[in-house]
BABA-213009 format. One line per field, with one value per atom (N, C-alpha, C): x, z, y; residue number from 1; atom name; residue in one letter. Coordinates in steps of 0.02 Angstrom, whole numbers. Example, Ala and Ser with C-alpha at 12.3 -4.5 7.8 and 13.67 -1.06 7.14 Angstrom:
east = 660/615/660/642/684/645
up = 390/390/390/354/357/394
north = -284/-225/-165/-112/-53/2
pos = 1/1/1/2/2/2
site = N/CA/C/N/CA/C
code = a/a/a/s/s/s
# end
This chain:
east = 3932/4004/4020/3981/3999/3996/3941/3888/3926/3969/4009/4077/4090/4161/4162/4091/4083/4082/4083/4061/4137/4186/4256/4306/4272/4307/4305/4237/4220/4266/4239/4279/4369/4405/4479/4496/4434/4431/4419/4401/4396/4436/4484/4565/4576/4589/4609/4565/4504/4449/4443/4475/4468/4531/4571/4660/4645/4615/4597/4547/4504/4444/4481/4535/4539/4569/4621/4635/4605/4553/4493/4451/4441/4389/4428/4512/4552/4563/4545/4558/4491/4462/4373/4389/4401/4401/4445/4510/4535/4524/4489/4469/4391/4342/4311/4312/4386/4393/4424/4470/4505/4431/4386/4335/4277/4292/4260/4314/4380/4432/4423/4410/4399/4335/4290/4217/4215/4271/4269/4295/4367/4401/4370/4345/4322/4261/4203/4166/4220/4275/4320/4352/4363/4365/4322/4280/4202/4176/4201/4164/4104/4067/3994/3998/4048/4029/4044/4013/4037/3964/3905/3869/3884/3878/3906/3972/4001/4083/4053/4007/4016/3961/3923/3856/3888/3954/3977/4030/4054/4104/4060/4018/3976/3938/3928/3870/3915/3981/4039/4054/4034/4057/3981/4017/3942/3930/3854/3834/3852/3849/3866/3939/3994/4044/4080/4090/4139/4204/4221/4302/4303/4220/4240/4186/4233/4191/4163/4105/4054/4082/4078/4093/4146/4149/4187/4242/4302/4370/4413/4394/4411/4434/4358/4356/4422/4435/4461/4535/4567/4623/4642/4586/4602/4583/4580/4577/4649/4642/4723/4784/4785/4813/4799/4739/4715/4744/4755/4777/4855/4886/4958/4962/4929/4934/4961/4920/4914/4990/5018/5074/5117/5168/5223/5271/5293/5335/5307/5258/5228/5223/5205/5190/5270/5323/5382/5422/5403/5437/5406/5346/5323/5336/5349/5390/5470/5501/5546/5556/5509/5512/5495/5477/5453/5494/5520/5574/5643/5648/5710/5680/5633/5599/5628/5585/5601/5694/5712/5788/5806/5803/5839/5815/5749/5736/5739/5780/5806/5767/5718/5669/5690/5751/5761/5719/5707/5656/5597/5554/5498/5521/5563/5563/5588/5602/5615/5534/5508/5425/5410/5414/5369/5386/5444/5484/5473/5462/5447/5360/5315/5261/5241/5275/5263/5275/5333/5361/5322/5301/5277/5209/5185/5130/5116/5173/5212/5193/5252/5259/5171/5133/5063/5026/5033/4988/5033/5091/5122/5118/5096/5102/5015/4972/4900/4886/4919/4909/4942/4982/5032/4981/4932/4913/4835/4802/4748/4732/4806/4814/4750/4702/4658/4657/4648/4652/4601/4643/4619/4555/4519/4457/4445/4427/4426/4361/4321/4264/4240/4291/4286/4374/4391/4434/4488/4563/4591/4625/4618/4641/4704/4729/4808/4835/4889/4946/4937/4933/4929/4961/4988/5052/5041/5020/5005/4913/4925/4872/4801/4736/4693/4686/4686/4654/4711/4714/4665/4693/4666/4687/4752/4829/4869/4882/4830/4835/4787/4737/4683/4709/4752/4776/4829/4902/4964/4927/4892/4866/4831/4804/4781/4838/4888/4922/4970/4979/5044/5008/4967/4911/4881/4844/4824/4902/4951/4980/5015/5050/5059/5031/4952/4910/4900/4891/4913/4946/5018/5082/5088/5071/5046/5007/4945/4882/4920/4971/4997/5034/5032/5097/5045/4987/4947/4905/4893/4886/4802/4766/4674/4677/4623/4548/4542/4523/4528/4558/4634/4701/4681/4691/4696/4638/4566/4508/4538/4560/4571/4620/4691/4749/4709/4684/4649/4578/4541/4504/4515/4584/4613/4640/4675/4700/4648/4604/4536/4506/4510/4475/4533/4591/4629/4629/4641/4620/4557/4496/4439/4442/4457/4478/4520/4556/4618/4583/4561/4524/4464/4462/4383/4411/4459/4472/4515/4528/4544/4478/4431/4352/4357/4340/4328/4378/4458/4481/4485/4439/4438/4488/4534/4580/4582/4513/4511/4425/4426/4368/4338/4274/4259/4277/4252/4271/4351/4393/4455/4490/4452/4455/4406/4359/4345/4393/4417/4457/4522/4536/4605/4598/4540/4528/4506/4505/4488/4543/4609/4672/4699/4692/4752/4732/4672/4656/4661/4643/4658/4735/4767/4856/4898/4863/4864/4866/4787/4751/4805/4813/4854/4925/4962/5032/5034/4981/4960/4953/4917/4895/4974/5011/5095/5147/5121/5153/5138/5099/5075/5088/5100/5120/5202/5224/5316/5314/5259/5294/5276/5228/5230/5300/5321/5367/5442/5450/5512/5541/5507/5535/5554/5501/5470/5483/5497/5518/5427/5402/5350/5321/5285/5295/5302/5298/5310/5390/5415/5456/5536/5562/5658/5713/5699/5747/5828/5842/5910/5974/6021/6046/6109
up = 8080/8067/8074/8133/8125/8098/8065/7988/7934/7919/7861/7891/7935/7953/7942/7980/7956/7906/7838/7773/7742/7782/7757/7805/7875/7887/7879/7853/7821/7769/7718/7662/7653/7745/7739/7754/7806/7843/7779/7732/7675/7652/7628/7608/7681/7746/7787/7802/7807/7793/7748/7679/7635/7652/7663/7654/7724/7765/7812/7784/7757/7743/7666/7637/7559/7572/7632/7635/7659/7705/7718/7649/7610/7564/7510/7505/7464/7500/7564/7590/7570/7587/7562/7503/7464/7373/7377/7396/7392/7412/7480/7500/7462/7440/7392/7340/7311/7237/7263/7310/7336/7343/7386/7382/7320/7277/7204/7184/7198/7153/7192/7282/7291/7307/7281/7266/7200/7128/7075/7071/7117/7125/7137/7182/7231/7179/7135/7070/7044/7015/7002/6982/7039/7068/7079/7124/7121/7037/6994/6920/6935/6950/6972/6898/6877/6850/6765/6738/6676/6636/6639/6614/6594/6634/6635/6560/6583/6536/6484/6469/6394/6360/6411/6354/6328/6369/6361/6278/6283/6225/6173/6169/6114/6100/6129/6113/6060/6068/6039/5982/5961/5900/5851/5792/5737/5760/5771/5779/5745/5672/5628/5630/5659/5668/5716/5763/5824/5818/5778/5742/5722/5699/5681/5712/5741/5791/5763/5798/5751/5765/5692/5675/5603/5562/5524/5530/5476/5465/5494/5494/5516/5607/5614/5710/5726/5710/5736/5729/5669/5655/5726/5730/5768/5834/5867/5930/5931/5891/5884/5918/5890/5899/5978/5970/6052/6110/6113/6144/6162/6095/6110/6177/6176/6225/6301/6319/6370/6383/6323/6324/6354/6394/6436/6400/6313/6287/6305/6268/6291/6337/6391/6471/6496/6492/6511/6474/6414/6373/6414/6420/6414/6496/6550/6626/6608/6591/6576/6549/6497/6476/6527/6579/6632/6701/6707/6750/6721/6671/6635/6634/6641/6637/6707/6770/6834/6869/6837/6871/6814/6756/6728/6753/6769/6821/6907/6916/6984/7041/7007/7055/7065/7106/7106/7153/7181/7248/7226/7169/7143/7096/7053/7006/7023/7083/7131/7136/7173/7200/7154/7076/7031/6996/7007/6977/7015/7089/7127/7124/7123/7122/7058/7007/6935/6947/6959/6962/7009/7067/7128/7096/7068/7027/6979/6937/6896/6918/6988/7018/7046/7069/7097/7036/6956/6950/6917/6899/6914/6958/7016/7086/7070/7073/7071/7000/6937/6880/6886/6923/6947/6990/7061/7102/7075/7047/7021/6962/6915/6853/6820/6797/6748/6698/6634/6555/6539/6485/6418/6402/6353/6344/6298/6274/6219/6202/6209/6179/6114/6129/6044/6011/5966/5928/5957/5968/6007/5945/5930/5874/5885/5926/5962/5993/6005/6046/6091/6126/6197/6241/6293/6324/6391/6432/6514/6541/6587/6630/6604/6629/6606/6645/6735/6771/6826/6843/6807/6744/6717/6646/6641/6633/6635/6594/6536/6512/6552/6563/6599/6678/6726/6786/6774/6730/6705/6703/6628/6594/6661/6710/6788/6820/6826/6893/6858/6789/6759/6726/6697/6692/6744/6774/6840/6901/6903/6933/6906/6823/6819/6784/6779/6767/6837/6891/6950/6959/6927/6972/6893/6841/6799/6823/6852/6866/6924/6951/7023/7010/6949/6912/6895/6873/6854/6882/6850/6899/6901/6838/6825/6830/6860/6885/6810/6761/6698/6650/6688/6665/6701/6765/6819/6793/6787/6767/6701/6641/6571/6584/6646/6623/6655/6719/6755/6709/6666/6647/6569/6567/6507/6511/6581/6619/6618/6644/6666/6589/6551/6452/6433/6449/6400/6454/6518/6549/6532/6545/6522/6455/6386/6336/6308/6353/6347/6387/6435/6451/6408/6382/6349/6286/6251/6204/6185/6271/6272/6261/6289/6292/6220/6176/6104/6061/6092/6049/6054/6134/6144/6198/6210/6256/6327/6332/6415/6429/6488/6513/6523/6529/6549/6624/6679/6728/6750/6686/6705/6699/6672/6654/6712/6719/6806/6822/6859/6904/6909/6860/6832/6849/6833/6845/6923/6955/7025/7047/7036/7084/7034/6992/6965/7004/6988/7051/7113/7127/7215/7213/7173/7202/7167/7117/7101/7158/7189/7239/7307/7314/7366/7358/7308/7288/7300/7279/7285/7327/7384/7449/7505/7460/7506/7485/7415/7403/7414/7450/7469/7534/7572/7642/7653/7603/7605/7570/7525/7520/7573/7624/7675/7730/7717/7765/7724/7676/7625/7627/7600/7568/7512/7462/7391/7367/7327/7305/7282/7317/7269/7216/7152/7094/7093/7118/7113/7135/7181/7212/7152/7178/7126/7113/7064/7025/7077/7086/7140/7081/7064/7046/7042
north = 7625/7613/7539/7517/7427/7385/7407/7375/7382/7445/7451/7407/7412/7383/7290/7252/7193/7173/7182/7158/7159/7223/7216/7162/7150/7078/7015/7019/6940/6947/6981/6968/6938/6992/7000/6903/6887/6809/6757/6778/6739/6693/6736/6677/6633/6676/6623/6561/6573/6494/6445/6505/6433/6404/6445/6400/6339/6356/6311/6235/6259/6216/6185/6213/6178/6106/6093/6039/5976/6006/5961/5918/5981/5962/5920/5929/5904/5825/5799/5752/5694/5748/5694/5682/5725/5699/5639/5630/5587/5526/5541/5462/5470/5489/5472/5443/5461/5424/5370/5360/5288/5239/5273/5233/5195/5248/5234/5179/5188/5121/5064/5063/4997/4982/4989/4957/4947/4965/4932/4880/4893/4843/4764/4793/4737/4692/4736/4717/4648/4698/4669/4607/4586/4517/4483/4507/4455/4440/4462/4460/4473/4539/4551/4600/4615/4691/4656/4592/4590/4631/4604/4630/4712/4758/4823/4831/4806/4803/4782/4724/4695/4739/4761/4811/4856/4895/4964/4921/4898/4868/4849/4808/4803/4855/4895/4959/5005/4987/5059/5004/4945/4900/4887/4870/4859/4785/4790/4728/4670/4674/4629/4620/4662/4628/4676/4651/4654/4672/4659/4681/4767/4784/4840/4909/4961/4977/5052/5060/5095/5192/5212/5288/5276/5336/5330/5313/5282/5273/5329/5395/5446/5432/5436/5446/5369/5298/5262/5302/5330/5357/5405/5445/5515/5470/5413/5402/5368/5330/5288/5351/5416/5460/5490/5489/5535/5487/5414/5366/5353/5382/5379/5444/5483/5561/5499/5459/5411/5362/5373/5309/5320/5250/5289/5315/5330/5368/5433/5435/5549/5566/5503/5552/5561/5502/5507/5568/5588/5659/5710/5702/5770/5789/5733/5732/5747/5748/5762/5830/5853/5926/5963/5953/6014/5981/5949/5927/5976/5980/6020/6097/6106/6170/6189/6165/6188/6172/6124/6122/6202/6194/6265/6318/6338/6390/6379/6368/6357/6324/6300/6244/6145/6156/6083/6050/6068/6030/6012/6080/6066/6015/6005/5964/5885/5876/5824/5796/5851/5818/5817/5837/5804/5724/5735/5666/5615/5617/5573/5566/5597/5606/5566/5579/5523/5445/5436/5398/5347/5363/5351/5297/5344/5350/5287/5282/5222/5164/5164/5084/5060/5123/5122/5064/5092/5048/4979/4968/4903/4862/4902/4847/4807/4841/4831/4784/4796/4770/4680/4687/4611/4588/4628/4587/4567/4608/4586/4551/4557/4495/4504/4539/4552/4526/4497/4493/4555/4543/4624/4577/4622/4597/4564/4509/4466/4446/4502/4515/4538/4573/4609/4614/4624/4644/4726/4695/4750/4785/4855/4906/4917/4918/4923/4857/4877/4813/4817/4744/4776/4709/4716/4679/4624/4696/4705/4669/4668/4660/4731/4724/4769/4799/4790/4813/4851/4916/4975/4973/5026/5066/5095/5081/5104/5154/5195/5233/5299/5266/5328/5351/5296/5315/5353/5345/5379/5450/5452/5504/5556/5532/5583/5600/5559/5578/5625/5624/5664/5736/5706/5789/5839/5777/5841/5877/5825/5844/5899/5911/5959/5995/5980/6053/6095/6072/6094/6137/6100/6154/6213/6210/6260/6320/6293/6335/6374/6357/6386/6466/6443/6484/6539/6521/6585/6622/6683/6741/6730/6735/6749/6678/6684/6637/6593/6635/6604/6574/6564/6539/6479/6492/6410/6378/6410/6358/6314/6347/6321/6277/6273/6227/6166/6185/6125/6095/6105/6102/6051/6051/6042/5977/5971/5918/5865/5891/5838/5798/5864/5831/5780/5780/5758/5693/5679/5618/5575/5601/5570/5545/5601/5597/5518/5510/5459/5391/5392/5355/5290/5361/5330/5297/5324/5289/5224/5213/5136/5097/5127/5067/5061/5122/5114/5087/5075/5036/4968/4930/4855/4847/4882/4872/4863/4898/4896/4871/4854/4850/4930/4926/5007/5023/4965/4970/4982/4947/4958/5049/5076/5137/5183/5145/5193/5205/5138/5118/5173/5181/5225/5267/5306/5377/5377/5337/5368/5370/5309/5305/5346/5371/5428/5501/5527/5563/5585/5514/5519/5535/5488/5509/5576/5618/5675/5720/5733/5756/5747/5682/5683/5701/5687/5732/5807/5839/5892/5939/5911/5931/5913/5872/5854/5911/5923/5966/6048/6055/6144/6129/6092/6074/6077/6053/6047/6134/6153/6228/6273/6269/6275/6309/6235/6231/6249/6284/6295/6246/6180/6133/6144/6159/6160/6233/6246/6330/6335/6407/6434/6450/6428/6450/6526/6561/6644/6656/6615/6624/6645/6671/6705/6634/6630/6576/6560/6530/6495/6499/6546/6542/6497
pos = 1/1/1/2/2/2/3/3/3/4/4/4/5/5/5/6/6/6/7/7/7/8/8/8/9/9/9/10/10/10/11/11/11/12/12/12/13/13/13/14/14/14/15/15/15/16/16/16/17/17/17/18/18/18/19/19/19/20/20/20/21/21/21/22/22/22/23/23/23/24/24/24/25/25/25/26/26/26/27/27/27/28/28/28/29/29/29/30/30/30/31/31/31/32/32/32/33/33/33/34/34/34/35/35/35/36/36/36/37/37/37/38/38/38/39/39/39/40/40/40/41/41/41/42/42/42/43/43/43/44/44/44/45/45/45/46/46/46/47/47/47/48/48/48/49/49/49/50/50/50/51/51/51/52/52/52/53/53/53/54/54/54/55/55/55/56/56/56/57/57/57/58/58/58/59/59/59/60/60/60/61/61/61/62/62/62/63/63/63/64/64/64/65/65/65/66/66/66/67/67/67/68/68/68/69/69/69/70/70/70/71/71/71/72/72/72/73/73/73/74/74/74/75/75/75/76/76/76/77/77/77/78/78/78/79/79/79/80/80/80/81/81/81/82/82/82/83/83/83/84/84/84/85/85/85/86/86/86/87/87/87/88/88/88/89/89/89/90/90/90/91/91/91/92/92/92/93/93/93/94/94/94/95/95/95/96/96/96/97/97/97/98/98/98/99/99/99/100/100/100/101/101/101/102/102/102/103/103/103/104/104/104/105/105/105/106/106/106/107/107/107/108/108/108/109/109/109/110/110/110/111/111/111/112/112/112/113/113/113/114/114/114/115/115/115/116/116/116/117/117/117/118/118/118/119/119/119/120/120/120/121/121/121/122/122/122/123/123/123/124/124/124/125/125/125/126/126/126/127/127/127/128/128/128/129/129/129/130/130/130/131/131/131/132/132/132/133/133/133/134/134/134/135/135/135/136/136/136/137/137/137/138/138/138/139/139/139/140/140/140/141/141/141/142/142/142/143/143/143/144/144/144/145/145/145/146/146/146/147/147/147/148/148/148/149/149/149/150/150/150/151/151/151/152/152/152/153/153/153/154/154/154/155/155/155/156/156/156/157/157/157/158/158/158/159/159/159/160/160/160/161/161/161/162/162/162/163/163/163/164/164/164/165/165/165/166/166/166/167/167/167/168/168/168/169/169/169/170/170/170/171/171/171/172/172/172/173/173/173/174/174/174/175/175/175/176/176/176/177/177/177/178/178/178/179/179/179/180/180/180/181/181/181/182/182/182/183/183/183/184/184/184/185/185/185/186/186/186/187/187/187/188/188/188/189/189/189/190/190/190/191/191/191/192/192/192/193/193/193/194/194/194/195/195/195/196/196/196/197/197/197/198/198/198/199/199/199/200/200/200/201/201/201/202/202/202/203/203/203/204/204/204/205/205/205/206/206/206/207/207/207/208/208/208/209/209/209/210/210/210/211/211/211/212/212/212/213/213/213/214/214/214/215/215/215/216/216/216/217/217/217/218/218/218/219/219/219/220/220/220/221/221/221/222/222/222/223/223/223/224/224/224/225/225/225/226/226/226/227/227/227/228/228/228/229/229/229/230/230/230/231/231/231/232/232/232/233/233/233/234/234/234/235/235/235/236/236/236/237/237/237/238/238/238/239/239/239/240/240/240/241/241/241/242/242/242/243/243/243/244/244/244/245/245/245
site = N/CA/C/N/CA/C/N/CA/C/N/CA/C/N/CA/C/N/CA/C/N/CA/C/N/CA/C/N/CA/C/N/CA/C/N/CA/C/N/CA/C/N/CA/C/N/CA/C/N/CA/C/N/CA/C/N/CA/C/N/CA/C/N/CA/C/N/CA/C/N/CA/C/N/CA/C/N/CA/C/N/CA/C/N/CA/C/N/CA/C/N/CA/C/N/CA/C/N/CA/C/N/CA/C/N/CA/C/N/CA/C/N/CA/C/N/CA/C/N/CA/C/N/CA/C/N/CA/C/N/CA/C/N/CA/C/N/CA/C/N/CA/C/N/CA/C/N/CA/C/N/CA/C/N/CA/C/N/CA/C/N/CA/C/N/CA/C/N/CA/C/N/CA/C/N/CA/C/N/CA/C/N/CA/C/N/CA/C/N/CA/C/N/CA/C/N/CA/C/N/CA/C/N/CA/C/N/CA/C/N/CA/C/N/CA/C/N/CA/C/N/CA/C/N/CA/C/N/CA/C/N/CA/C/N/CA/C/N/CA/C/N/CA/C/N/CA/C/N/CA/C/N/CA/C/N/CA/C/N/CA/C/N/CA/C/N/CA/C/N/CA/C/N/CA/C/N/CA/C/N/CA/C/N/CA/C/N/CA/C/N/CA/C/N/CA/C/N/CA/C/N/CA/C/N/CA/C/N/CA/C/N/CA/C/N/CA/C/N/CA/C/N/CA/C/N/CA/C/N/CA/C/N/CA/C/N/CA/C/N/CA/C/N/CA/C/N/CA/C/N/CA/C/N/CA/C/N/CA/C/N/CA/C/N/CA/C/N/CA/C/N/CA/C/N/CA/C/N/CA/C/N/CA/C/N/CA/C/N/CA/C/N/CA/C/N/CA/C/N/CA/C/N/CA/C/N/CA/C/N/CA/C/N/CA/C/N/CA/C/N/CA/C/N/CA/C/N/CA/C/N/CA/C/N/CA/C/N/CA/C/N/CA/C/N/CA/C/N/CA/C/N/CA/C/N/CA/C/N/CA/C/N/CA/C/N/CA/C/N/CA/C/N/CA/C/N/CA/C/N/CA/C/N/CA/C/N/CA/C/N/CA/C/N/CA/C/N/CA/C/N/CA/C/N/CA/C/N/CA/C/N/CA/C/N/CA/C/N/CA/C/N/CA/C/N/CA/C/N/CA/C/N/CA/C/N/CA/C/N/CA/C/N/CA/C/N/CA/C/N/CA/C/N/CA/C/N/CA/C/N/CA/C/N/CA/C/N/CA/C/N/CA/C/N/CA/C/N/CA/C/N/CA/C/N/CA/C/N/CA/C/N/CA/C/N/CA/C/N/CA/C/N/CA/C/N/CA/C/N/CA/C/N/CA/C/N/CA/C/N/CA/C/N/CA/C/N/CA/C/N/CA/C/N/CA/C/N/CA/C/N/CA/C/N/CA/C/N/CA/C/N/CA/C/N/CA/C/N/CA/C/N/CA/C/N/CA/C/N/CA/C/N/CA/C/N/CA/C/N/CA/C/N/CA/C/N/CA/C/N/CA/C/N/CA/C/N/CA/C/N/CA/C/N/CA/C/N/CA/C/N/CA/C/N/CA/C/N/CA/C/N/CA/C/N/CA/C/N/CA/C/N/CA/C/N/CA/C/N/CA/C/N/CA/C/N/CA/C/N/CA/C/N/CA/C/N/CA/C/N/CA/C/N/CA/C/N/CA/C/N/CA/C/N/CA/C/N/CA/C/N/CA/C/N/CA/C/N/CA/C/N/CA/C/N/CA/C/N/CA/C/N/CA/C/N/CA/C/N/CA/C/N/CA/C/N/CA/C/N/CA/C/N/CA/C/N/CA/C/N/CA/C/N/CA/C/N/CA/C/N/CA/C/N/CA/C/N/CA/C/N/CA/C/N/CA/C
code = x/x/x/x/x/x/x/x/x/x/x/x/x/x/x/x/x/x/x/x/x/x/x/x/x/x/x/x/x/x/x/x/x/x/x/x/x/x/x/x/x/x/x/x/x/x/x/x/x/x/x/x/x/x/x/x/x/x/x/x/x/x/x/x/x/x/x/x/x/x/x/x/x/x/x/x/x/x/x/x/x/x/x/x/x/x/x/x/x/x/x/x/x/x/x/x/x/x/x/x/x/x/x/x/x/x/x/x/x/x/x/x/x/x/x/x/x/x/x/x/x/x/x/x/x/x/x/x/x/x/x/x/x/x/x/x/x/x/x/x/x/x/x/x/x/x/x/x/x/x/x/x/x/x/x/x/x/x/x/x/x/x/x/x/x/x/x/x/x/x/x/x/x/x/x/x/x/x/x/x/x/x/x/x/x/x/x/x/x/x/x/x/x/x/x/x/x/x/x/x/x/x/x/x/x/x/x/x/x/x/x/x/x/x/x/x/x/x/x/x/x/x/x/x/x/x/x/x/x/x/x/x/x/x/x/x/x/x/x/x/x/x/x/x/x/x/x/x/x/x/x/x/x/x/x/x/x/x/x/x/x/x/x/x/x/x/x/x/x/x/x/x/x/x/x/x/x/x/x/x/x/x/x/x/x/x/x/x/x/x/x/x/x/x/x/x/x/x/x/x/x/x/x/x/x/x/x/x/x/x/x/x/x/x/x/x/x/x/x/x/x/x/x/x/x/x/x/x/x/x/x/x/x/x/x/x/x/x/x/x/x/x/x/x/x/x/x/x/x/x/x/x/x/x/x/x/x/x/x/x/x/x/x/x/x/x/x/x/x/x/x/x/x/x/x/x/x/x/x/x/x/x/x/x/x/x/x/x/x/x/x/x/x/x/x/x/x/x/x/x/x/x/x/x/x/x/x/x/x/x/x/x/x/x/x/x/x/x/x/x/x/x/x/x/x/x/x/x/x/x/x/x/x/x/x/x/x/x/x/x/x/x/x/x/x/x/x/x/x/x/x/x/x/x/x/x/x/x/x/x/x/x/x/x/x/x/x/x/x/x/x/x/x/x/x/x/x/x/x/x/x/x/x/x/x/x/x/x/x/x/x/x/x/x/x/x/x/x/x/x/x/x/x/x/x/x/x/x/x/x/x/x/x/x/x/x/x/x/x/x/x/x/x/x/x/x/x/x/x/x/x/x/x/x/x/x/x/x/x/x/x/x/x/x/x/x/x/x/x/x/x/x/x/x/x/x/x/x/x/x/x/x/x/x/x/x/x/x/x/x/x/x/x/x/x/x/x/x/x/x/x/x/x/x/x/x/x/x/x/x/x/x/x/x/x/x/x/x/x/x/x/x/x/x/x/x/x/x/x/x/x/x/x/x/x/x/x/x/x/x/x/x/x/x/x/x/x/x/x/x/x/x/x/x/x/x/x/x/x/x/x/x/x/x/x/x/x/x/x/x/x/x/x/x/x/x/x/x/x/x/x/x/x/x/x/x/x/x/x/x/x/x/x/x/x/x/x/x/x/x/x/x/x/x/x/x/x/x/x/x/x/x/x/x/x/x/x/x/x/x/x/x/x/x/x/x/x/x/x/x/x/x/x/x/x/x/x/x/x/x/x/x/x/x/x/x/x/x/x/x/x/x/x/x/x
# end
């Protein structure tokens, strides 16, 4: 009888260990990727990391000319496109469309922590792009406009903290295993995705596009883990939780 009875309390101790152990493991990730952004960083500045950057930029351009970067007329069109996904017009619409989503379904608090969590997010890489003063790359030929500082990637860090954060609070919402894997899974393609196609359009350093993707992460990750703590404590309305009329 004890033998059958143990195998049904592990199992019941299950949820309560991980809910214990998820924020641990959600803490390492974060200072892992903080740590991946300042050992690029730090490349960075020392200029240790050009070799790296200029093989990755010339390897994605025709040798015979630098201006024009290697794959059909096609693929540059459809990245041009995959790149706007990154820009602060789409990420600021598409924050806004689900900010209006949760205040009309009676989630003001959630739609507070997400607005602040973006935003937050925003000034994060303005502050870093002013103090590390980078130049864009003038190695090769840039396919797009481009304004700002390089370092990080203000398209590949935006494109993490506004995707994962609300592929997140999406996945929260759903019920199968196979829903949460696909929104989160989707989040992650369309970051990397966006990422990468700053390298291939000349715009960024590659390293500056690490860089992005670790501090968009980490401050995803950590929004994240602030925000299951304030719902915790009925700060934050539950995504399951009855609309506030």
């Amino acid at each position: 009888m004890l033998q059958r009875l143990m195998p049904r309390a592990a199992i019941a101790l299950r949820p309560r260990a991980w809910s214990e152990l998820a924020p641990l493991l959600t803490l390492f990730l974060v200072a892992a990727a903080l740590f991946g952004f300042v050992e690029i960083a730090e490349e960075v500045v020392e200029g240790h990391n050009h070799v790296f950057d200029e093989a990755i930029l010339t390897f994605l351009r025709n040798p015979a000319d630098l201006a024009d970067p290697v794959g059909p007329a096609w693929l540059e069109k459809a990245i041009r496109d995959l790149t706007a996904l990154g820009s602060v017009t789409v990420l600021t619409l598409l924050t806004v469309l689900v900010l209006g989503y949760l205040v009309i379904d009676g989630k003001r608090a959630a739609a507070l922590f997400v607005l602040v969590s973006v935003a937050g997010g925003a000034l994060l890489i303005d502050g870093i792009k002013l103090v590390v003063a980078r130049p864009r790359p003038d190695l090769v030929a840039h396919m797009v406009d481009v304004s700002t500082y390089s370092f990080p990637s203000g398209h590949a860090t935006a494109s993490a903290v506004v995707f994962l954060t609300l592929g997140v609070l999406l996945a929260r919402i759903g019920r199968r295993r196979r829903v949460k894997a696909y929104v989160i899974g989707t989040a992650i393609a369309l970051t990397l995705a966006i990422g990468a196609s700053r390298v291939y359009l000349g715009v960024h350093w590659p390293s500056d596009v690490l860089a992005g993707w670790c501090l968009g992460a980490a401050w995803a990750m950590l929004c994240w883990q602030i925000g299951l703590w304030l719902q915790r404590r009925g700060r934050i309305e539950r995504p399951d939780e009855p609309a506030a009329e």
